[in-house]
N, C-alpha and C positions, 0 to 999 in steps of 0.2 A: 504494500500500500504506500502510497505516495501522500504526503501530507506539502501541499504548494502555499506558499504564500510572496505577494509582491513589500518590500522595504522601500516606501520613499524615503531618501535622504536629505532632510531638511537644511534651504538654505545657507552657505555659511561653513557647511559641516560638508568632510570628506567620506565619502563612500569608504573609504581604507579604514575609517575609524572606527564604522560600523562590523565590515570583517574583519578586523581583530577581535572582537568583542565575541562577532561572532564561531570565530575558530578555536574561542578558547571554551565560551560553553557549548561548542559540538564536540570537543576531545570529553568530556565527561556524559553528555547523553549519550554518546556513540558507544558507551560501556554497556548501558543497560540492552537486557535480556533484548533481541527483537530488532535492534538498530543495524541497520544495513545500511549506511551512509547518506553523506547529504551536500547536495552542492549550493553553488550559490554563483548565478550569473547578472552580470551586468548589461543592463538596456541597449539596444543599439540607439544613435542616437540622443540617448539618454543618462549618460552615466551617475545621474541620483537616483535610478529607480535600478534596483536588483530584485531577480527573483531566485526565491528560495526554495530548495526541493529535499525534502528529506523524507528518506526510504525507511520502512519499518516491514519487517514480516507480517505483521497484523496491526489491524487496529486499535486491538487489545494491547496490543503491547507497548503501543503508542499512549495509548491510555495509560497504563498502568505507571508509566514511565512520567508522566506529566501528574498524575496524582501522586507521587514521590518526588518529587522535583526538588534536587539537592538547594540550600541553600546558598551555595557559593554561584549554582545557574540562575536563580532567580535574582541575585544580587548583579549578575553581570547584564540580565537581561532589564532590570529597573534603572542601570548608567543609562543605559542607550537610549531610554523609555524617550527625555525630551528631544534626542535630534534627529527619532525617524518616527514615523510613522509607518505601521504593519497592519495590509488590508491580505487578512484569508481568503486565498482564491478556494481553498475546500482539501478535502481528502477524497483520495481516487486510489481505485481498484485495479490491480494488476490491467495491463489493456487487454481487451478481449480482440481485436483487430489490430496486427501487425503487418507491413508492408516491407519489405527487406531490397536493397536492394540488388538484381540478380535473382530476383524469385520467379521471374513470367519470361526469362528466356530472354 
């Protein structure tokens, strides 16, 4: 399961400040049971708007992992809190339609 969200980077403030922040609290949820990694791309165009992608086995475990949520994550994720703003694009399910390229000859 993929759990997306887009990071505006609020005027003023560097996108870099934002992943740092954010690579130090994915080295500590990337522990818990479930966490299959997570990336983090920057806008074309855009470079204050990143989107965020981070992979979990399940939903549950996503959950479960966020209903635990160490104190030293939630402390790095409330720095950040005033210079971006984080709109959830949702959580999504394995795709069920893949197109590869080299698959129709």
């Amino acid at each position: 399961m993929h759990f997306i969200f887009e990071v505006h980077v609020k005027p003023g403030v560097k996108a870099e400040q934002y992943a740092d922040a954010w690579l130090r609290a994915s080295k500590i949820i990337q522990q818990a049971p479930g966490a299959q990694g997570t990336r983090l791309h920057r806008k074309i165009g855009d470079p204050q708007v990143l989107l965020a992608i981070a992979t979990w086995e399940t939903k549950a475990k996503r959950d479960a992992m966020e209903a635990r949520q160490s104190e030293l994550v939630r402390k790095i994720i409330a720095e950040q809190a005033e210079f971006v703003e984080v709109v959830v694009i949702g959580e999504f399910e394995e795709p069920e339609w893949v197109v590869l390229p080299g698959q129709f000859g």
